[in-house]
Steps between C-alpha positions, in 0.01 A plus 500: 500500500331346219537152361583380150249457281371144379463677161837640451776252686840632553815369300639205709837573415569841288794501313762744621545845237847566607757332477860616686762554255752301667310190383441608140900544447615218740630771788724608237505936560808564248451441157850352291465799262419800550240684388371838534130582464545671196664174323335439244434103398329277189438169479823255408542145336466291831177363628410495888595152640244326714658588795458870482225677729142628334620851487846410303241402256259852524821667451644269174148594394473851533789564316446242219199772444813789503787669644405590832734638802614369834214747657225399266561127560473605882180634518297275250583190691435703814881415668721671719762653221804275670293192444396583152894561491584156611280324270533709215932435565348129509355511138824703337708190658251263293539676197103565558532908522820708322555869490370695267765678259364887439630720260740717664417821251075432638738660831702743389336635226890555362605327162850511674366274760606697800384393877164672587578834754452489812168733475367225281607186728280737826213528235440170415541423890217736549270402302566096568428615850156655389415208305600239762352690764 
């Protein structure tokens, strides 16, 4: 057993680097909207009110930078993806986050504007699913 040195003292009191999602979203585990990972979001006219966590505000800021999805918002702040769910649902109700519109022929690839085929709907899937993980 060896002592602590007089050179290198150890932290009285480290601060903790985790914190349980149930605090950062109130014990809230349902989001009001919902929100798949691959929604896509950009930043709206509202402003984060004073009363909204540190990681409502990592979120307004990440997509203030661009569009970003559900997923992406997920892993950058390092959340469970059904607390980055509740929080993000916080910051549509405040106006802070919106949807983004996307241009339905980037989809379909149809001037008609027909809904993308099934085959395409299991691609995308597949390669969210490589991307995410």
């Amino acid at each position: 057993m060896t002592r602590p040195s007089r050179h290198h003292p150890r932290p009285a009191d480290p601060a903790p680097a985790f914190v349980r999602p149930y605090l950062v979203t109130g014990g809230r585990a349902r989001p009001r909207h919902w929100l798949s990972p691959e929604t896509v979001l950009e930043a709206g006219e509202g402003r984060p009110g004073p009363r909204l966590a540190e990681e409502h505000r990592t979120i307004a800021q990440l997509c203030r930078q661009r569009r970003r999805s559900v997923a992406e918002l997920a892993g950058r702040t390092r959340l469970p993806l059904t607390a980055a769910r509740v929080l993000i649902s916080d910051l549509i109700d405040a106006r802070v986050l919106v949807l983004a519109l996307t241009n339905p022929y980037a989809v379909t690839n149809s001037p008609a504007g027909d809904p993308p085929t099934r085959e395409l709907l299991e691609a995308l899937r597949a390669g969210l699913e490589r991307l995410v993980g």
